[in-house]
C-alpha positions as CSV (number, residue, x, y, z in Angstrom):
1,X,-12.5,-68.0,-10.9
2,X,-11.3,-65.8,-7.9
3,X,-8.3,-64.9,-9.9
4,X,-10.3,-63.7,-12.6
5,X,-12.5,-61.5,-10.2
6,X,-10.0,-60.1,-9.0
7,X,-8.5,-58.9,-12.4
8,X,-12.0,-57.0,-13.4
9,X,-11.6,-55.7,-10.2
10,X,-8.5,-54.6,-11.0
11,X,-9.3,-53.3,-14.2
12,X,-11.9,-51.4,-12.3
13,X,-10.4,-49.9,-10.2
14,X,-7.8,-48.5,-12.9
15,X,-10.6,-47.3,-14.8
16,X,-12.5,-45.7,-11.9
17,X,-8.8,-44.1,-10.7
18,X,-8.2,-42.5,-15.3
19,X,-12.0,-41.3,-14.5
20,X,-10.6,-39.5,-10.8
21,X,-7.2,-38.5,-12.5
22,X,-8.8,-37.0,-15.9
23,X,-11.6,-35.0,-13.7
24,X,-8.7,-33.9,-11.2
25,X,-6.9,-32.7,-14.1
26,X,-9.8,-30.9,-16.2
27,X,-10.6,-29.2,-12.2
28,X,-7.4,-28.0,-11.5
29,X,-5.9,-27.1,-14.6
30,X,-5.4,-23.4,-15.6
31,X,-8.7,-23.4,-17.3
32,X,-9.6,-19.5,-15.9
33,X,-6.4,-18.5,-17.3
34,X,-7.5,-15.8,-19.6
35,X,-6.0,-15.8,-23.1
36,X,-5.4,-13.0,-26.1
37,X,-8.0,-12.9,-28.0
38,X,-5.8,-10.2,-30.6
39,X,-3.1,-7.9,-30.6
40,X,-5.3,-5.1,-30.5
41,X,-6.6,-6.6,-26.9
42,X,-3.2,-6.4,-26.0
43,X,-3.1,-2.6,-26.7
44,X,-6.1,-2.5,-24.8
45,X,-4.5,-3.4,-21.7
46,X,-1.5,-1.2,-22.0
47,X,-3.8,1.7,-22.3
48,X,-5.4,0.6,-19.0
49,X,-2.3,-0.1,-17.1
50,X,-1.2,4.0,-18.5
51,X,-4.6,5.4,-17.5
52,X,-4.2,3.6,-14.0
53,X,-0.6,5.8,-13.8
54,X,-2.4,8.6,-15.0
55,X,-0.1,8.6,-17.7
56,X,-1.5,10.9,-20.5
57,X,-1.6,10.8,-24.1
58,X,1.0,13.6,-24.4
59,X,4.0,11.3,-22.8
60,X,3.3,8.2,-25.2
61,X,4.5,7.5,-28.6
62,X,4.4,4.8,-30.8
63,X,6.2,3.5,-33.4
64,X,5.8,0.2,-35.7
65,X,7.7,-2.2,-37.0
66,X,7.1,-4.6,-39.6
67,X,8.0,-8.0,-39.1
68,X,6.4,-9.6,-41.9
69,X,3.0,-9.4,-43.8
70,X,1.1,-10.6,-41.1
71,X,2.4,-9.2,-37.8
72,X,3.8,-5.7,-36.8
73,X,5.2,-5.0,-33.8
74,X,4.5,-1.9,-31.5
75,X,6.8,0.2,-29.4
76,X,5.2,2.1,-27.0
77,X,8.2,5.2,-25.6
78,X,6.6,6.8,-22.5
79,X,8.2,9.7,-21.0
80,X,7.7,10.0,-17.0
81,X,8.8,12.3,-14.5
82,X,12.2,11.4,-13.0
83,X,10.3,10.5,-9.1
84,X,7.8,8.3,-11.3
85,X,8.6,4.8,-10.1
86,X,9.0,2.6,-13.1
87,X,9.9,-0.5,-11.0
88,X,6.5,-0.2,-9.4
89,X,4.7,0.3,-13.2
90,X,6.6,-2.9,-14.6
91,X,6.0,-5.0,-11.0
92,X,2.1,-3.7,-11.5
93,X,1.9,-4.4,-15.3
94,X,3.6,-7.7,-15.2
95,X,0.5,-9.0,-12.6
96,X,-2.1,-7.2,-15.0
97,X,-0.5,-9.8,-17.8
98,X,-0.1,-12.6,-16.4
99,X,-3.5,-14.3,-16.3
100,X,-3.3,-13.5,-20.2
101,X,0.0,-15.6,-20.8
102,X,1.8,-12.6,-21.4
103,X,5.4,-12.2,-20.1
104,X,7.0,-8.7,-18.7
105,X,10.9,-9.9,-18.7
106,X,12.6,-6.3,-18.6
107,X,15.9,-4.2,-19.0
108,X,17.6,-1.6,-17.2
109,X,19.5,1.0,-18.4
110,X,22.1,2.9,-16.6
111,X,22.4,5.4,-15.0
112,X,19.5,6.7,-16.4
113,X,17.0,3.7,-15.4
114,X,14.9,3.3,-18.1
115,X,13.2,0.4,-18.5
116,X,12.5,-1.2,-21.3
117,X,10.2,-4.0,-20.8
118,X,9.0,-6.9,-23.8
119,X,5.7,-8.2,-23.8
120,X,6.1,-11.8,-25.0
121,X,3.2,-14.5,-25.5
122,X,3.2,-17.9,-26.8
123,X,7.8,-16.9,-27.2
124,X,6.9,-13.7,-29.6
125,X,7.4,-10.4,-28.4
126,X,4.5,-9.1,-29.6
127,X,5.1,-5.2,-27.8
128,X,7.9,-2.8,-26.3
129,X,7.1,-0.6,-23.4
130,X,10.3,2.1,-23.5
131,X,9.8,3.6,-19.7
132,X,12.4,6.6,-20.3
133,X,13.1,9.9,-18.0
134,X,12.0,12.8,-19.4
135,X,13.4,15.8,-17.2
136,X,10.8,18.7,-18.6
137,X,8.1,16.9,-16.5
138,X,7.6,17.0,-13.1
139,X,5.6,14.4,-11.2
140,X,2.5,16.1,-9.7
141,X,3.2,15.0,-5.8
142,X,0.6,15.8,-3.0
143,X,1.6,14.9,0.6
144,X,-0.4,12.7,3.1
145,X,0.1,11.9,6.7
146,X,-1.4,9.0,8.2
147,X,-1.7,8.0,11.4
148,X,-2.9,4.7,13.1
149,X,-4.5,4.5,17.0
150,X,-4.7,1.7,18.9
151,X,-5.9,0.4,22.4
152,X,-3.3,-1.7,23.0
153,X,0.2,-2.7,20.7
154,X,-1.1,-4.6,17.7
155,X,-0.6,-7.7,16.7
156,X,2.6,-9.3,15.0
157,X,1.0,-9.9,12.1
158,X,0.1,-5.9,12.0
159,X,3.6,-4.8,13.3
160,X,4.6,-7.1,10.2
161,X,2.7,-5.5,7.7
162,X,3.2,-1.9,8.3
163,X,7.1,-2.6,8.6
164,X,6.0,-4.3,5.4
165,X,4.8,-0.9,3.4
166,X,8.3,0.8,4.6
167,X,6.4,4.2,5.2
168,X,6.3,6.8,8.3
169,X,3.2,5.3,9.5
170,X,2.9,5.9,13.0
171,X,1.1,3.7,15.3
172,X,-0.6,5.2,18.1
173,X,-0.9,3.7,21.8
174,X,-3.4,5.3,24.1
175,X,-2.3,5.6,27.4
176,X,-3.9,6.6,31.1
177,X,-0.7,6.9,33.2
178,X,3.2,7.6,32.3
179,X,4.6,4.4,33.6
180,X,3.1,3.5,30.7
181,X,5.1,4.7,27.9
182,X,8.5,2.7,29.6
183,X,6.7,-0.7,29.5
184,X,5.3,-0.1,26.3
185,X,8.4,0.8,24.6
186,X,9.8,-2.3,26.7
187,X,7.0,-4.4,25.2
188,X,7.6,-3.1,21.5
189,X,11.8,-3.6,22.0
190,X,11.8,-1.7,18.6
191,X,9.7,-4.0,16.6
192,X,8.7,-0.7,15.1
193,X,10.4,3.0,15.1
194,X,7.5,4.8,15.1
195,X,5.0,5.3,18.3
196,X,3.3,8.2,19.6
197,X,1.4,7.9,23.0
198,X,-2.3,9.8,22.9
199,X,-3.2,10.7,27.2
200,X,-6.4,9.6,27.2
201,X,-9.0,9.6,30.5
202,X,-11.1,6.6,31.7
203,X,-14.1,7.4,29.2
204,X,-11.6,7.4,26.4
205,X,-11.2,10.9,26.0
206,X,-8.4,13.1,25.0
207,X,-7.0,14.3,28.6
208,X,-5.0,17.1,27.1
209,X,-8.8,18.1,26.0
210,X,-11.1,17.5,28.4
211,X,-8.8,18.0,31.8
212,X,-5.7,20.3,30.9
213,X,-4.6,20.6,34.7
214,X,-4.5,16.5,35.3
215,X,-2.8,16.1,31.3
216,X,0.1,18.9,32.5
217,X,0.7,17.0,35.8
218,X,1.1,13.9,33.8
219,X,2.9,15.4,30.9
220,X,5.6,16.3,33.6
221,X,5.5,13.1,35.4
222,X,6.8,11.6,31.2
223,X,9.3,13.9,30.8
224,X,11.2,12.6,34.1
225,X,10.7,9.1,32.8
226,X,10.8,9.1,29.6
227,X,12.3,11.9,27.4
228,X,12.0,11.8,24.2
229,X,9.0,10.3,23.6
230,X,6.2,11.4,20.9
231,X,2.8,12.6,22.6
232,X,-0.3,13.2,20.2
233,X,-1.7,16.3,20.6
234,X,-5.9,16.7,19.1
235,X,-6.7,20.2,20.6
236,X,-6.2,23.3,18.5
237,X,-5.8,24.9,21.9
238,X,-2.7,23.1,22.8
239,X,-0.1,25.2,22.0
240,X,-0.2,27.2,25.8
241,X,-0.1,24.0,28.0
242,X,2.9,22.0,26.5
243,X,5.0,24.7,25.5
244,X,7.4,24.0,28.4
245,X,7.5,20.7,27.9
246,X,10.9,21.1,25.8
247,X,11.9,17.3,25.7
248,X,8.6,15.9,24.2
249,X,7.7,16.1,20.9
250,X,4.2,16.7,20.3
251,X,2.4,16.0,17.1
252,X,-0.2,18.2,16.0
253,X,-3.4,15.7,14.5
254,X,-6.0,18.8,15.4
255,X,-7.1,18.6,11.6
256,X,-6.9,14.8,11.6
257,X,-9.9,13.3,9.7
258,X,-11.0,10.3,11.5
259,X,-11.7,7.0,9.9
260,X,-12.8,4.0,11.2
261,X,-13.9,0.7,10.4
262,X,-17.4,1.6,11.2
263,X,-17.5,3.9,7.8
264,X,-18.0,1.0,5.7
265,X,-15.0,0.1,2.9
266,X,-16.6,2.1,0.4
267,X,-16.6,5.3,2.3
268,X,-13.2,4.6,4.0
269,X,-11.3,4.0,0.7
270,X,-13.5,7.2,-0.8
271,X,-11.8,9.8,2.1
272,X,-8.4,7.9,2.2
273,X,-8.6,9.1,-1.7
274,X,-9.7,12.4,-1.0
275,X,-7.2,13.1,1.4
276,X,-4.5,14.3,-1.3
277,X,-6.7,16.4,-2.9
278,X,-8.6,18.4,0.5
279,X,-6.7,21.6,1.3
280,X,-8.0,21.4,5.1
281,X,-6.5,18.5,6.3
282,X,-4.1,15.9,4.8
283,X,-3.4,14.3,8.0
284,X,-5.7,10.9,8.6
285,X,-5.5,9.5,11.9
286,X,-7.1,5.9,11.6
287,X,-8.7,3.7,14.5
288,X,-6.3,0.8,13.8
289,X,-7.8,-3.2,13.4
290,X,-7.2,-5.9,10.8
291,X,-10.1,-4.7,8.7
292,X,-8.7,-1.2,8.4
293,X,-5.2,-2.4,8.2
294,X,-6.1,-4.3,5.2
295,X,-8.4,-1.2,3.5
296,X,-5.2,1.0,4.0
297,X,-2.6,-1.5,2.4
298,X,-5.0,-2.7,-0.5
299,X,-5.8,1.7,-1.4
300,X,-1.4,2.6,-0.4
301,X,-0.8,1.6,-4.1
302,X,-3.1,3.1,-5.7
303,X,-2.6,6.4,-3.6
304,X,1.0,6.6,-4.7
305,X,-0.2,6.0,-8.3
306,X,-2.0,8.8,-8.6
307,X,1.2,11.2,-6.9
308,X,0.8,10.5,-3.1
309,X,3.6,10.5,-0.7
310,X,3.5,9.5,2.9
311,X,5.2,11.9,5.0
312,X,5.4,11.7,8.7
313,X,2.5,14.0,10.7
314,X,3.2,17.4,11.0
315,X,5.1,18.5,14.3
316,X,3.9,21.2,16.3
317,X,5.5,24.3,16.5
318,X,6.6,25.5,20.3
């Protein structure tokens, strides 16, 4: 009798454990993976991935070819300036697809690098995106400068982002006092290349600013110690009090538009975007934290879509 218990139990427990396995299965399996609903979806999504390059009608051109009765195939040849990344179209396009099924294996073509790059879902290639340089256009480039300020030297985790985007983002380190810059730099031991020190008084202030005599004493006291270094200048009025300084470099973010974390997401990412197109200022300089950090890394693509490119910040004349 006890032997007989024990195999219902046993049965039991198998059938309790299909119940757990099936509903583990049905849970985790790739059941918000989207599917094509047609081809004509899938020409959809080109066109959105050519808008998002603001990639015009003008530089496409198709051309069809039958396969059978049933299924013709689309080639899609898109003409792009020779600075147009096509490495960063296919990476972009091939993350677009993916939740569909679709497939983005590619080709390169040398020396030209073109890219041609075959849509395939379900093993057909169902569409050819030809990615070809054509050298009558030129790639509509504005230039941006962006700068971030910190209290104190961020994070790893930051340092290992922006060494991450492999652009001439500055960080900037307030400072009080010279000695500072030397263990700072000491601190940093070149986990990243570019740092500018802001003099800054006890209320936060820009010193160069709001106390010109106590900024030149100190400016002095930094070139004994530590030539060379990269001191960030916010006064239009500058220009007289560090002229002698010959072996600092000062950069000029007078015309810096200030964002911050405060602004809300919406309203950061809205001036971050404006920046390329404002014929004031195209020099940001950001209050650096994680939040902002992430803003600027998630907009960076889509800034360089549309024809950014980070340049370092502007230098001041002396």
């Amino acid at each position: 009798m006890k032997e007989q218990k024990k195999k219902q139990l046993i049965a039991i427990l198998l059938l309790v454990s299909c119940f757990v396995s099936g509903f583990i299965l049905f849970s985790t399996s790739d059941q918000n993976t989207k599917r094509l609903k047609s081809l004509a979806q899938a020409d959809s999504l080109i066109q959105q991935q050519f808008s998002s390059f603001n990639i015009s009608e003008d530089q496409i051109s198709v051309a069809i070819t039958r396969v059978d009765s049933s299924f013709a195939r689309k080639t899609y040849y898109v003409g792009l300036p020779y600075r147009f990344s096509k490495t960063q179209f296919h990476a972009e396009l091939n993350e677009f697809l993916h939740p569909f099924g679709v497939r983005t294996p590619a080709r390169v073509t040398f020396p030209q690098k073109d890219i041609d790059i075959q849509l395939s879902y379900r093993e057909t290639v169902i569409r050819t995106i030809s990615l070809q340089t054509d050298p009558e256009l030129s790639l509509q480039q504005n230039d941006i400068s962006l700068l971030l300020s910190f209290e104190n030297i961020p994070q790893p985790e930051i340092i290992s982002q922006l060494n991450a985007l492999a652009e001439p983002i500055p960080i900037v380190l307030k400072i009080e006092q010279p000695m500072q810059v030397q263990s700072l730099k000491e601190e940093l031991n070149g986990r990243y290349s570019s740092v500018i020190f802001w003099f800054q008084n006890k209320n936060g202030d820009d010193l160069i600013k709001t106390n010109p005599e106590a900024a030149r004493a100190r400016l002095d006291r930094l070139q004994d110690i530590s030539p060379n270094s990269h001191v960030l200048i916010t006064g239009s009025n500058a220009k007289p009090l560090v002229s002698k300084f010959n072996t600092l470099t000062f950069v000029d973010a007078s015309k810096a538009q200030l964002l911050h974390e405060q602004l809300g997401k919406k309203v950061f990412l809205e001036k971050l975007t404006l920046l390329q197109s404002n014929t004031r200022s195209y020099l940001a300089l950001i209050t650096g934290t994680e939040t902002t950090v992430e803003w600027l890394i998630e907009e960076l693509p889509d800034l360089k879509k549309t024809g950014a490119r980070i340049i370092p910040p502007p230098k001041m004349n002396l």
